[in-house]
Each structure stands twice: as structure tokens, then as C-alpha cells.
Biopython code that builds the backbone (N, CA, C, O; Angstrom):
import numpy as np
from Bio.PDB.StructureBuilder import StructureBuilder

atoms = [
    (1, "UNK", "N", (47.515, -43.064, -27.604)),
    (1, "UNK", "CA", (46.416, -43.149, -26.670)),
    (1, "UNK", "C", (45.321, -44.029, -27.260)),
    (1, "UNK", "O", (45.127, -44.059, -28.476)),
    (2, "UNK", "N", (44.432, -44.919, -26.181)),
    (2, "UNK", "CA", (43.512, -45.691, -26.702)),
    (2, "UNK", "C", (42.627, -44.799, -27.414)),
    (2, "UNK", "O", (42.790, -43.650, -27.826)),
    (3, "UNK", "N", (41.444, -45.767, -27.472)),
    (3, "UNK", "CA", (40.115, -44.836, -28.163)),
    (3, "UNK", "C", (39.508, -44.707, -27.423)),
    (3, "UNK", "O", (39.509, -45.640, -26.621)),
    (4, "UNK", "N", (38.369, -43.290, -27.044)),
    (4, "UNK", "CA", (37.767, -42.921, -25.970)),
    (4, "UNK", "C", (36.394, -44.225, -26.012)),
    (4, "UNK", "O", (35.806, -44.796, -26.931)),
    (5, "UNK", "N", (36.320, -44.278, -24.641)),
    (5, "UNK", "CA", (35.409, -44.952, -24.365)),
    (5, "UNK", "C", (33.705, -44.627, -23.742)),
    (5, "UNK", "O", (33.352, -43.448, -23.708)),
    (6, "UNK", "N", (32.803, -45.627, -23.310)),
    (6, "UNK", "CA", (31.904, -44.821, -23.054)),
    (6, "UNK", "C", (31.635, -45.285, -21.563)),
    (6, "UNK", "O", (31.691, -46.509, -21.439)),
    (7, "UNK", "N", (31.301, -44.446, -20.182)),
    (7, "UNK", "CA", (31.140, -45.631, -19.091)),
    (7, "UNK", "C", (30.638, -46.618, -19.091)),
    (7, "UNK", "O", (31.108, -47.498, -18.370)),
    (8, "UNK", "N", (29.570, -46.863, -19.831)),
    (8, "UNK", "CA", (29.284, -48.631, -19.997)),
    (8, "UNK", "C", (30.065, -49.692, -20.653)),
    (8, "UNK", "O", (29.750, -50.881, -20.694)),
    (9, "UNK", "N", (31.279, -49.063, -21.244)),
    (9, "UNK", "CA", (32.508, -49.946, -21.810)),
    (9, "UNK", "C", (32.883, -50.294, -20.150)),
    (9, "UNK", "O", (32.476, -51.305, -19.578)),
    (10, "UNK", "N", (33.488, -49.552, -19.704)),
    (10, "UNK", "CA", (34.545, -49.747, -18.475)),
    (10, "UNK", "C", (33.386, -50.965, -17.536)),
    (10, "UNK", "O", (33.461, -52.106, -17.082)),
    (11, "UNK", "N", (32.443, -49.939, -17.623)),
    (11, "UNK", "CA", (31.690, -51.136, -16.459)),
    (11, "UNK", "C", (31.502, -52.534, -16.731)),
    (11, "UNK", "O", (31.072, -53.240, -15.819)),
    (12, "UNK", "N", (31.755, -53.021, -17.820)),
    (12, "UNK", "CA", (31.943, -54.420, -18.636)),
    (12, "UNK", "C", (32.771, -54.862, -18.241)),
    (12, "UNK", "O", (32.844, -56.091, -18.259)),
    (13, "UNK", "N", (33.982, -53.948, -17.595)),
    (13, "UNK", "CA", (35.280, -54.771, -17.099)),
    (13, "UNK", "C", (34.898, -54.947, -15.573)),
    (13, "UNK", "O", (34.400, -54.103, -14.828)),
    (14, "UNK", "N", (35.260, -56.270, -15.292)),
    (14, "UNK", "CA", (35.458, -56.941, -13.844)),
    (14, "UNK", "C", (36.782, -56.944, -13.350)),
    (14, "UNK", "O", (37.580, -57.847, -13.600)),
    (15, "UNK", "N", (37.107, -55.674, -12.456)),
    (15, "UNK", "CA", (38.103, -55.481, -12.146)),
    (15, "UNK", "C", (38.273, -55.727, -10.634)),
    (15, "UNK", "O", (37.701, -54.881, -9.947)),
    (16, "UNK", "N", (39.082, -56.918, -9.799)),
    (16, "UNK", "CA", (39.023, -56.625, -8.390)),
    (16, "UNK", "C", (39.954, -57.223, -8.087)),
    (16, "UNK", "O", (40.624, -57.861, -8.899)),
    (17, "UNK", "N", (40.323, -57.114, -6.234)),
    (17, "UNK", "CA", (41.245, -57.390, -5.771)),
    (17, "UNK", "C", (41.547, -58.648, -5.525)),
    (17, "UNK", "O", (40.533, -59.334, -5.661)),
    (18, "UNK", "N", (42.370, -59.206, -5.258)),
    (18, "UNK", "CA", (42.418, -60.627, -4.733)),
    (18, "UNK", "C", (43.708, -60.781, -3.300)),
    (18, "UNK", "O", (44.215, -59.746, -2.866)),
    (19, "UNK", "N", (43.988, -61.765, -2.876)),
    (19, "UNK", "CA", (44.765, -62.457, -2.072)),
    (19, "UNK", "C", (45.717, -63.252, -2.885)),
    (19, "UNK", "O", (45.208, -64.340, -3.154)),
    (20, "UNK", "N", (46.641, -63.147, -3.268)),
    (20, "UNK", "CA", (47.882, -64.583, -3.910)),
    (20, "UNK", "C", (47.937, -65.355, -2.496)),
    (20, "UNK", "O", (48.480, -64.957, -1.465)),
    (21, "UNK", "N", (47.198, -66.624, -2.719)),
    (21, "UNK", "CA", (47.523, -67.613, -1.503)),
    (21, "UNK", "C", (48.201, -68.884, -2.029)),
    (21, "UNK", "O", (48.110, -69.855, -1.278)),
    (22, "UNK", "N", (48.711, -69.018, -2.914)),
    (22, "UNK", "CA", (49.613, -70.008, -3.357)),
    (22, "UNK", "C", (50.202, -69.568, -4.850)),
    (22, "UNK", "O", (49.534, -69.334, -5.857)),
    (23, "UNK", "N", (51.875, -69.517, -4.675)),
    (23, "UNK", "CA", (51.986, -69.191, -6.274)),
    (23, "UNK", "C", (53.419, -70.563, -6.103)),
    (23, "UNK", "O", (54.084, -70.983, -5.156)),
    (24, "UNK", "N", (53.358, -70.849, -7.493)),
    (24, "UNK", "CA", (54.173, -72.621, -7.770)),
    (24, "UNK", "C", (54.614, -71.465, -9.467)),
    (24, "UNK", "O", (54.246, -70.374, -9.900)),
    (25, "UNK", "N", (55.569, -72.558, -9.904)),
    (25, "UNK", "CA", (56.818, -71.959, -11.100)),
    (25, "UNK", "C", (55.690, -73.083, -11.788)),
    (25, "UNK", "O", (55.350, -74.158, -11.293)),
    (26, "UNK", "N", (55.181, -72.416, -13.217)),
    (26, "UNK", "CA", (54.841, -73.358, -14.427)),
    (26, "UNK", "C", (55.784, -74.040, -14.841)),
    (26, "UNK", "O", (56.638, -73.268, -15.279)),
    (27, "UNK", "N", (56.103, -75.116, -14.943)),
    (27, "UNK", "CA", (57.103, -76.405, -15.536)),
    (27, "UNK", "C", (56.859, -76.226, -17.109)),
    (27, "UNK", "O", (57.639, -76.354, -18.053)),
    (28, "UNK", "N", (55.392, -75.858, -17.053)),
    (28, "UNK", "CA", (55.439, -76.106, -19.020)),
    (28, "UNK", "C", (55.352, -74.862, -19.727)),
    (28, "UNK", "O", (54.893, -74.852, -20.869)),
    (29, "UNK", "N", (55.717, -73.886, -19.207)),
    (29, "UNK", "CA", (55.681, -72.554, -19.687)),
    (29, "UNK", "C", (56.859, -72.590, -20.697)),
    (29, "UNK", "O", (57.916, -73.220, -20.671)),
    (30, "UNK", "N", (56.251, -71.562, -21.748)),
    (30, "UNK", "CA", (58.039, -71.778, -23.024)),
    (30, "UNK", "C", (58.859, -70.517, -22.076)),
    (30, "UNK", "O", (60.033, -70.546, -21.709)),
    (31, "UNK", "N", (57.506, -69.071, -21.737)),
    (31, "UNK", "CA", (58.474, -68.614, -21.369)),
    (31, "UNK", "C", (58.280, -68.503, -19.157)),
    (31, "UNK", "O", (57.396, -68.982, -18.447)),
    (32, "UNK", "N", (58.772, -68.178, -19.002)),
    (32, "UNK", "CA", (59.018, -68.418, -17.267)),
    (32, "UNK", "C", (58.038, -67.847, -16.568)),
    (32, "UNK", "O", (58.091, -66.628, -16.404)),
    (33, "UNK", "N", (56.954, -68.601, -16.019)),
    (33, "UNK", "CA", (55.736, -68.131, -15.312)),
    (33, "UNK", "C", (55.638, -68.422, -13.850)),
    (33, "UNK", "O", (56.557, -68.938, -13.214)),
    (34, "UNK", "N", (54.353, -68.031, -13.282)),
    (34, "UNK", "CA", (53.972, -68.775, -12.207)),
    (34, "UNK", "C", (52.881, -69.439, -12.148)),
    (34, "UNK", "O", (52.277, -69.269, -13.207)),
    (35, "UNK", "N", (52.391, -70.025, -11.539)),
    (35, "UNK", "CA", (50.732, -70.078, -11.367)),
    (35, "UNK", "C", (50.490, -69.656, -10.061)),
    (35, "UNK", "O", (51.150, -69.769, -9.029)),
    (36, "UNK", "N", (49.100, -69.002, -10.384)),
    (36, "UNK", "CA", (49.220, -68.107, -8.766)),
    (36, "UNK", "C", (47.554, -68.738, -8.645)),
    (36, "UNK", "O", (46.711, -68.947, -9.517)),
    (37, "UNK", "N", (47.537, -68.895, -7.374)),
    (37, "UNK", "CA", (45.739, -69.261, -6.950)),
    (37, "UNK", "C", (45.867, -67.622, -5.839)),
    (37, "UNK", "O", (46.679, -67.119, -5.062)),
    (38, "UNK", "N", (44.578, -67.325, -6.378)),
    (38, "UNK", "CA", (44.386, -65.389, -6.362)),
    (38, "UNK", "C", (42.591, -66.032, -5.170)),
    (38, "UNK", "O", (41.595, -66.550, -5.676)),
    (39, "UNK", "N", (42.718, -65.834, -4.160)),
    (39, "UNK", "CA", (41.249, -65.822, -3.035)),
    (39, "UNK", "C", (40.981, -64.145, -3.679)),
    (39, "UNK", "O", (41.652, -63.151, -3.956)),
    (40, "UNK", "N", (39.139, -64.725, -3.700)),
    (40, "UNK", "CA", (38.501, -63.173, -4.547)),
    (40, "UNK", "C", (37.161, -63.631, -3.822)),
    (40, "UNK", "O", (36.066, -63.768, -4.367)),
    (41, "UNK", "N", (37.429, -63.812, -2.657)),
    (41, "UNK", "CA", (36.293, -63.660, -1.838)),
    (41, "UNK", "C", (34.995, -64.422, -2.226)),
    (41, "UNK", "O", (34.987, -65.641, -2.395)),
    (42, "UNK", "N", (34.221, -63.864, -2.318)),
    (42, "UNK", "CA", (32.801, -64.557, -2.336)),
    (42, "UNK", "C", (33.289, -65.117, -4.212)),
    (42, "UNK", "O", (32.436, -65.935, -4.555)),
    (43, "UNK", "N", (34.163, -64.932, -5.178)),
    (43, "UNK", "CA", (34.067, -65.297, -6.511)),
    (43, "UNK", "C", (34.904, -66.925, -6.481)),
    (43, "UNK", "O", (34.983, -67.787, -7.356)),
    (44, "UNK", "N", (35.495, -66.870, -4.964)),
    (44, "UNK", "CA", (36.321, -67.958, -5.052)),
    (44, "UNK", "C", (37.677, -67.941, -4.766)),
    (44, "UNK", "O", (38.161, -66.911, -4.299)),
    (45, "UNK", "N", (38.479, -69.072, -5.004)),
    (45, "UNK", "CA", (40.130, -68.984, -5.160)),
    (45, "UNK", "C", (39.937, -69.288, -6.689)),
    (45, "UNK", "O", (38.980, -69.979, -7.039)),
    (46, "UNK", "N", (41.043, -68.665, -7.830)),
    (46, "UNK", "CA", (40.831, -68.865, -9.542)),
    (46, "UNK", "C", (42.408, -68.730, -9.732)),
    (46, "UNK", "O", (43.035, -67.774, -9.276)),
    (47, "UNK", "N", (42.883, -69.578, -10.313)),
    (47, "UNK", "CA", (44.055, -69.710, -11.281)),
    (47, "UNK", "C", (43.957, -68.925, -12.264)),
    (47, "UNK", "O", (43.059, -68.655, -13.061)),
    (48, "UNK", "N", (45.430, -68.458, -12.041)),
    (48, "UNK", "CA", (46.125, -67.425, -13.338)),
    (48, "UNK", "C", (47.497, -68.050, -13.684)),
    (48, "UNK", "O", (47.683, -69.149, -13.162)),
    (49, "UNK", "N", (48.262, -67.682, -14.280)),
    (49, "UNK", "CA", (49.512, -68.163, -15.387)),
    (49, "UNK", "C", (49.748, -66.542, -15.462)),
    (49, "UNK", "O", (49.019, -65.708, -15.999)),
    (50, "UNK", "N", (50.828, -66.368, -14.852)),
    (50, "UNK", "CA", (51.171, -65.339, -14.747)),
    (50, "UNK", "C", (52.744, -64.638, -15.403)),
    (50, "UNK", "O", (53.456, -64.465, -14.413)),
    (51, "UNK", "N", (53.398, -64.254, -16.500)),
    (51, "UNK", "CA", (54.873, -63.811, -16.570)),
    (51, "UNK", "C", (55.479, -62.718, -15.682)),
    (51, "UNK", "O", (55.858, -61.653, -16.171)),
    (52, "UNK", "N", (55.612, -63.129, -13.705)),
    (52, "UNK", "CA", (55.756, -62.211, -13.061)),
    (52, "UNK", "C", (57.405, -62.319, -12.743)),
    (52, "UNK", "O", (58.048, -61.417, -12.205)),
    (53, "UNK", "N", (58.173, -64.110, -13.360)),
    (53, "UNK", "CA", (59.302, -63.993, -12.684)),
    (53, "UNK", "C", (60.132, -62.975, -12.562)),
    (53, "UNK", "O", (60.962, -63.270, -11.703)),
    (54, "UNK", "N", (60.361, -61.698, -13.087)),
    (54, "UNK", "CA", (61.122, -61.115, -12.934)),
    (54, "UNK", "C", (61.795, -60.716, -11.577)),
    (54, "UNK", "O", (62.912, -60.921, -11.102)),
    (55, "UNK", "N", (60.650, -60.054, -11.132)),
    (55, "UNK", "CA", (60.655, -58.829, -9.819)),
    (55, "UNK", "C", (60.342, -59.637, -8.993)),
    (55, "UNK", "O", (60.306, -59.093, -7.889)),
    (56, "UNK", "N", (59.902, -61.455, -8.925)),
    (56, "UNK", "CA", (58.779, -61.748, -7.682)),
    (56, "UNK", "C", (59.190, -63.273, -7.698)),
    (56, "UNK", "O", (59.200, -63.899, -8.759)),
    (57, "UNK", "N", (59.536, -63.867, -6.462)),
    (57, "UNK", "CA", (59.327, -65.329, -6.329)),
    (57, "UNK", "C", (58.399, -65.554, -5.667)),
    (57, "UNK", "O", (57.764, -64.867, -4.866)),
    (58, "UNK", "N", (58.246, -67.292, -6.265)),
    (58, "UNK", "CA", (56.693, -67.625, -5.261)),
    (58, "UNK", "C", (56.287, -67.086, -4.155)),
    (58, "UNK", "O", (55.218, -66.479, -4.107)),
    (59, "UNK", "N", (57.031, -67.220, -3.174)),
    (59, "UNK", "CA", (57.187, -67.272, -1.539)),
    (59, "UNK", "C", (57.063, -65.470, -1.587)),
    (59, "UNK", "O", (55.942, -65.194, -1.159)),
    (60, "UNK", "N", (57.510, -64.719, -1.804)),
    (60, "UNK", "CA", (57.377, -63.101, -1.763)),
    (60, "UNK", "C", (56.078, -62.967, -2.313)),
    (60, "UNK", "O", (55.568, -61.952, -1.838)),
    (61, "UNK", "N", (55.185, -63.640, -3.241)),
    (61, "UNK", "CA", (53.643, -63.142, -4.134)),
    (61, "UNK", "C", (52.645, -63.689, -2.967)),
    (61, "UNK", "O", (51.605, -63.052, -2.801)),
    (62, "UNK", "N", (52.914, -64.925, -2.079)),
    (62, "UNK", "CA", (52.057, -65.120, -1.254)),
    (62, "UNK", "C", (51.772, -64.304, -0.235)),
    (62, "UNK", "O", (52.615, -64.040, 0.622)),
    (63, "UNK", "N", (50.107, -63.643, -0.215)),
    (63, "UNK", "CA", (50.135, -62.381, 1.105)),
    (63, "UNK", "C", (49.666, -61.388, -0.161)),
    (63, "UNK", "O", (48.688, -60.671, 0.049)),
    (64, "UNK", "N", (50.228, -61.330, -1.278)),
    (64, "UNK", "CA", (50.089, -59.949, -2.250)),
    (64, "UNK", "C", (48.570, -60.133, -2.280)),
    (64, "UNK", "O", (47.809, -61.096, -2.373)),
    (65, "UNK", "N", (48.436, -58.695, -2.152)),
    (65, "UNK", "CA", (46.868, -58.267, -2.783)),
    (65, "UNK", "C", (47.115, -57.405, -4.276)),
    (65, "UNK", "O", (47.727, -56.339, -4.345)),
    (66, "UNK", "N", (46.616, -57.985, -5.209)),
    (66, "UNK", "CA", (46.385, -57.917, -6.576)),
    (66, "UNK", "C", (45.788, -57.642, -7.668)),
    (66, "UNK", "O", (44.991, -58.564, -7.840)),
    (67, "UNK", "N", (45.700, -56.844, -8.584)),
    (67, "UNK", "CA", (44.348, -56.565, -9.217)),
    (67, "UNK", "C", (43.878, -57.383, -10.482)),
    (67, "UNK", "O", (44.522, -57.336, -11.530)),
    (68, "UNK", "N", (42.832, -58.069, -10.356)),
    (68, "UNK", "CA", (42.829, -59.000, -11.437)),
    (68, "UNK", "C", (41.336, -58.565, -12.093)),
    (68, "UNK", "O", (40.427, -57.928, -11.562)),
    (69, "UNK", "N", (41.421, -59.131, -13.412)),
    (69, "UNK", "CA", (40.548, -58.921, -14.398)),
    (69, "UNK", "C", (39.683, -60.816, -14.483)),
    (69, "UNK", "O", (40.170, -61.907, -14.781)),
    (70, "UNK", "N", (38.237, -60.389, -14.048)),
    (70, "UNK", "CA", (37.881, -61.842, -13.926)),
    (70, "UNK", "C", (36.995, -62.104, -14.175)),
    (70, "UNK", "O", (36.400, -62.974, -13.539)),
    (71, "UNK", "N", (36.147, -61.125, -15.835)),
    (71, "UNK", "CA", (35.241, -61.602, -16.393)),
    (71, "UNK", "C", (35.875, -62.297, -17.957)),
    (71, "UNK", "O", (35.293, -62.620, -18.992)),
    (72, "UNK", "N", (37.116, -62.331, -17.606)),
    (72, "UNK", "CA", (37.548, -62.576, -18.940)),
    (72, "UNK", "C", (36.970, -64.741, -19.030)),
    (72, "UNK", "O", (36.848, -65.475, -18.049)),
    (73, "UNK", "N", (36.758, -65.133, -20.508)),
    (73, "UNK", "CA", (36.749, -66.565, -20.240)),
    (73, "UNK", "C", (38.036, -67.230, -20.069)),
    (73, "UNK", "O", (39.111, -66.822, -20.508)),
    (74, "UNK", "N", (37.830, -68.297, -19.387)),
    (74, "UNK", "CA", (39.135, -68.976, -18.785)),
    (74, "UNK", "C", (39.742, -69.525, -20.208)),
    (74, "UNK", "O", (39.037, -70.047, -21.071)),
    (75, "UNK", "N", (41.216, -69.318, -20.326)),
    (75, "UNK", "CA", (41.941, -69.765, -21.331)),
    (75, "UNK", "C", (43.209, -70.864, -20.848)),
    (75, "UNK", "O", (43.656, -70.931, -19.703)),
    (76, "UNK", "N", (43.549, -71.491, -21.731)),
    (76, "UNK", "CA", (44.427, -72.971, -21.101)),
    (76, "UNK", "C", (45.749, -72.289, -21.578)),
    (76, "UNK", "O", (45.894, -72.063, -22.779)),
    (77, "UNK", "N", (46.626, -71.985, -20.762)),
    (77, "UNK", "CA", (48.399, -71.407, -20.772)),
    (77, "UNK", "C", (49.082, -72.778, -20.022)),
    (77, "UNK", "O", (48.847, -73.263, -18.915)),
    (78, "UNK", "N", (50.061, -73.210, -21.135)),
    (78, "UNK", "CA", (50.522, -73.585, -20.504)),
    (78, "UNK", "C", (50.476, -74.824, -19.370)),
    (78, "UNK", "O", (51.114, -75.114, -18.358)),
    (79, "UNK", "N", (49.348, -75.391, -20.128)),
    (79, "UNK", "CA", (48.662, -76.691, -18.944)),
    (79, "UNK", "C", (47.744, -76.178, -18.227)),
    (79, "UNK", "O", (46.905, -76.999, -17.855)),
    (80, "UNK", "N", (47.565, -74.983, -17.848)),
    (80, "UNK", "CA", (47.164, -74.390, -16.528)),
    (80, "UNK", "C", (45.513, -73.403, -16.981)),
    (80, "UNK", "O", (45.467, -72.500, -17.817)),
    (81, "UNK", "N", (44.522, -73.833, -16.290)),
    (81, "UNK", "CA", (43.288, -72.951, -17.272)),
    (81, "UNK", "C", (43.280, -71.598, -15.859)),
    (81, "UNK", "O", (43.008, -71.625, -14.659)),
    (82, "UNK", "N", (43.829, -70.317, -17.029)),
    (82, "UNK", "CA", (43.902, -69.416, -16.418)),
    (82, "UNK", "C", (42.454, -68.646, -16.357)),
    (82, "UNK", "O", (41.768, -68.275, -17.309)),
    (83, "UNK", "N", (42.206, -68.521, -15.010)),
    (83, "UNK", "CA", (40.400, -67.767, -14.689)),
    (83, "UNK", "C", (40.715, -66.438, -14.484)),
    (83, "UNK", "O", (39.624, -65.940, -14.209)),
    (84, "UNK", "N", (41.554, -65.553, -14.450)),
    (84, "UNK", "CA", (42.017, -64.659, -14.087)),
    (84, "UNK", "C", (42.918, -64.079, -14.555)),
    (84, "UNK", "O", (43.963, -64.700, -14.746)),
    (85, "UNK", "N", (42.847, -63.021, -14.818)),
    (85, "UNK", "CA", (44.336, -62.179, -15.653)),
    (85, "UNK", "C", (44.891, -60.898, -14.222)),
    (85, "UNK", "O", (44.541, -59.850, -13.678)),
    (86, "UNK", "N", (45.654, -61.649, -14.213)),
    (86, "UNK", "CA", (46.223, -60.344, -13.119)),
    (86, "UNK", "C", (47.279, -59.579, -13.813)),
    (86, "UNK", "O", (48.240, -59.752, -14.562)),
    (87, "UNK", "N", (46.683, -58.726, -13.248)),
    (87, "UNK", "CA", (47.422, -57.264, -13.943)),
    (87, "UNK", "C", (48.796, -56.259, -13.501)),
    (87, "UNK", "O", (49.271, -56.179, -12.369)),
    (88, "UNK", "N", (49.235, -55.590, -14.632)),
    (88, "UNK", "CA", (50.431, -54.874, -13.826)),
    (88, "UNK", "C", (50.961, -54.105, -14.681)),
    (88, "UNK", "O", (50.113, -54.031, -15.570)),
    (89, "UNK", "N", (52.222, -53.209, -15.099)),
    (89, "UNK", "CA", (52.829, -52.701, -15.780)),
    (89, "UNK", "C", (54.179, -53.021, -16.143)),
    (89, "UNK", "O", (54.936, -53.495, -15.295)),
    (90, "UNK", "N", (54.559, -52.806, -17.329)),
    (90, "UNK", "CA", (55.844, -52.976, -17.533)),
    (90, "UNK", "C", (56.803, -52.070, -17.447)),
    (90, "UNK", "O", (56.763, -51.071, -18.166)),
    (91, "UNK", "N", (57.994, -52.317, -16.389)),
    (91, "UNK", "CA", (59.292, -51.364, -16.372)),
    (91, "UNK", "C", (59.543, -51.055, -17.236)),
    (91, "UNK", "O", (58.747, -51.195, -18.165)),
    (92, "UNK", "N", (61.236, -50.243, -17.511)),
    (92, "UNK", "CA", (61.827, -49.732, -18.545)),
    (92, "UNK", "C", (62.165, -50.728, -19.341)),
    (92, "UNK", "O", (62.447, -50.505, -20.518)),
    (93, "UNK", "N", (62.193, -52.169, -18.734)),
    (93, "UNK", "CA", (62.851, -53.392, -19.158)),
    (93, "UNK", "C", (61.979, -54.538, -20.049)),
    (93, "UNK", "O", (62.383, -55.593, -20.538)),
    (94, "UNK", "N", (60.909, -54.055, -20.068)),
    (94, "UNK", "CA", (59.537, -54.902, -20.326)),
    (94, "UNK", "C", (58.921, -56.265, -19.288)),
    (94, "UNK", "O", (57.959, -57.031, -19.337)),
    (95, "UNK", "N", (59.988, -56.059, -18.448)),
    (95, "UNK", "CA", (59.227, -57.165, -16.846)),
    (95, "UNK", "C", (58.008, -56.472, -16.720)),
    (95, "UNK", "O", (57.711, -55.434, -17.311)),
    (96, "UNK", "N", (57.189, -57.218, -15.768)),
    (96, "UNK", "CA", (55.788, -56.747, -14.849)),
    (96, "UNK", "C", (55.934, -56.247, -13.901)),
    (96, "UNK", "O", (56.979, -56.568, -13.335)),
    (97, "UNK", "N", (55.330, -55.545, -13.406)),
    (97, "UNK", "CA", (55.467, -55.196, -11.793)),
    (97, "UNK", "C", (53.623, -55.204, -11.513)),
    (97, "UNK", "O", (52.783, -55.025, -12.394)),
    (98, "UNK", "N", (53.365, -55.448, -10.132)),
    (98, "UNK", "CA", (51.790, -55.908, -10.204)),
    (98, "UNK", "C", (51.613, -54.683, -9.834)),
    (98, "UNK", "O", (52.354, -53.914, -9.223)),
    (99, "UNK", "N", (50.213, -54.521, -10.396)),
    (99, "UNK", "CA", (49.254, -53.788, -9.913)),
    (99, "UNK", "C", (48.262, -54.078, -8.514)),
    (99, "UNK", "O", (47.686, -55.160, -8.396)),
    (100, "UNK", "N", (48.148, -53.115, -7.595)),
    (100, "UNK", "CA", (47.886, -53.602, -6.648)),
    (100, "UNK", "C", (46.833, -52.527, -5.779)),
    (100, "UNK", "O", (46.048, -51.692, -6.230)),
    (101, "UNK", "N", (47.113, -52.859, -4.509)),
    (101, "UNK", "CA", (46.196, -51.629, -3.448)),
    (101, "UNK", "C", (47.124, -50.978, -2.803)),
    (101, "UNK", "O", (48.239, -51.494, -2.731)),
    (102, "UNK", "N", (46.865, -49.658, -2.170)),
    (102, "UNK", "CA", (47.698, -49.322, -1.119)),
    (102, "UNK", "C", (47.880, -49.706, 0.145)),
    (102, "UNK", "O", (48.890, -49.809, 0.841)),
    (103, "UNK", "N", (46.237, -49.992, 0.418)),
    (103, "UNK", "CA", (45.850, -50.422, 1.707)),
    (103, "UNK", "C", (45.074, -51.637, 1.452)),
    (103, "UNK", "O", (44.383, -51.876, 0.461)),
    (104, "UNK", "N", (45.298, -52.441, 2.576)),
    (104, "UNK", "CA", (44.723, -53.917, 2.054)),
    (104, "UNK", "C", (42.930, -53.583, 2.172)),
    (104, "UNK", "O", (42.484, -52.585, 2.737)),
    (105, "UNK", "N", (42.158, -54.546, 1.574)),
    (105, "UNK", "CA", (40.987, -54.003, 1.178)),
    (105, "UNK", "C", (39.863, -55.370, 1.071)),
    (105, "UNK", "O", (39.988, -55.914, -0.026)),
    (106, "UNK", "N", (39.262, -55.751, 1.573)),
    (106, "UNK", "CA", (38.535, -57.571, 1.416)),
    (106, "UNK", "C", (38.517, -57.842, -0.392)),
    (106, "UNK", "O", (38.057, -57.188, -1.329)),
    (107, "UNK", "N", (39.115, -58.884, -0.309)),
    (107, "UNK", "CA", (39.159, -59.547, -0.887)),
    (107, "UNK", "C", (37.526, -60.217, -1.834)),
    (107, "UNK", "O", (36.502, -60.863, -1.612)),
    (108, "UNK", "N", (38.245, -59.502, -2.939)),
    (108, "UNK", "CA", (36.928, -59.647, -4.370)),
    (108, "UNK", "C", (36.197, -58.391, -4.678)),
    (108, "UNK", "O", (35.468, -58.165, -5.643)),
    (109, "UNK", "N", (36.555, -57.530, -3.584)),
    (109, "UNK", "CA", (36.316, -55.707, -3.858)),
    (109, "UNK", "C", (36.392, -55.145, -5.336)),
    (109, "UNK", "O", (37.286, -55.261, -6.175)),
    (110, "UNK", "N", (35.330, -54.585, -5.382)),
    (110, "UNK", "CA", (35.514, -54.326, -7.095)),
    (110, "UNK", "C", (36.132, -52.541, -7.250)),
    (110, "UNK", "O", (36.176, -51.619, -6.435)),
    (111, "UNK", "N", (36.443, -52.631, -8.352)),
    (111, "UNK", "CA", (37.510, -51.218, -8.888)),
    (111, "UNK", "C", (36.237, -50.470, -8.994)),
    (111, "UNK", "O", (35.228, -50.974, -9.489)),
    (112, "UNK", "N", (36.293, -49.180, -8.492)),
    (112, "UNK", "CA", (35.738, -48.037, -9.024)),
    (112, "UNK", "C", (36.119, -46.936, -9.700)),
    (112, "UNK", "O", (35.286, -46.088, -10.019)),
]
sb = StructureBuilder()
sb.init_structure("model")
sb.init_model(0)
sb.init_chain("A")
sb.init_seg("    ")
for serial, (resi, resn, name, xyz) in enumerate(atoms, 1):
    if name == "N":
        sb.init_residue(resn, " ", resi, " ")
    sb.init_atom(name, np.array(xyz, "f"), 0.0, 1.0, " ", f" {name:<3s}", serial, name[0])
structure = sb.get_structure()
């Protein structure tokens, strides 16, 4: 288990939903990505570099609502400057599976 935290840790994290409105296969990835452009409402559309091939092709992630982390600073993966870390868990297998909403929710909605 992590280390306990204090609520002003958590509230440091920028946690919200997005829209996947375009996801394309990274060409320069070593290992097999996507790039996904994530709509977050009033924050924008923001590129991520994502290791989702497992469970997900492009064409199936477009439409997904997503939970992304988007105070992180943008880092360069892969050619691609990722603004966004979208999030998820790993199966029994160590693939991703996304983290998401149940019910769709506007876009750039923050986690409570």
C-alpha cells in the first residue's frame, strides 16, 4: 500500500475527463502506442502517447470518455509531446484497460 496522504496532496492532482477525438498508431514508439488527441473542454484538445494497443484500436478509442491526469508537465514520447497522461489499470496480463466514467459527463469535469 502507498503512503497515507493528506487532502491537499490529492487536490494537487488534476484529474478529469476527456473525449478521445482522434487516436493514430505512434510510428516511432519502441514499444506499440497510440497518440490520442483527448477534447477536455474549456482546457482544450492535448496529446497523449498512450501503451493502450492491447484491448483498443484507433477507431474503437474514438467517442471514449477517459480519465486523464493534466497537471502533469508535457513530456516528448516518442516524437509526440505528451500533455496528458491518461489513465487505466493493468489486467492479469500487464495490458491497460482505461479508466473511465459510467455515464458520459462534459468534458474537462474534474474528479472528486
Amino acid at each position: 500500500m502507498a503512503e497515507t496522504i493528506e487532502w491537499q496532496d490529492f487536490e494537487k492532482i488534476d484529474l478529469r475527463v476527456g473525449t478521445i477525438v482522434a487516436a493514430r498508431v505512434n510510428e516511432k514508439a519502441k514499444k506499440p502506442a497510440y497518440v490520442l488527441e483527448v477534447d477536455l473542454g474549456a482546457l482544450g484538445v492535448k496529446t497523449s502517447s498512450a501503451q493502450i494497443t492491447v484491448h483498443y484500436t484507433p477507431e474503437a478509442l474514438v467517442g471514449r470518455q477517459v480519465l486523464c491526469v493534466c497537471n502533469f508537465a508535457p513530456k516528448r514520447i516518442a516524437g509526440v509531446a505528451s500533455e496528458v497522461l491518461v489513465t487505466g489499470f493493468a489486467d492479469a496480463s500487464g495490458a491497460i484497460v482505461l479508466a473511465g466514467v459510467e455515464r458520459a459527463v462534459p468534458n474537462g469535469a474534474r474528479l472528486h
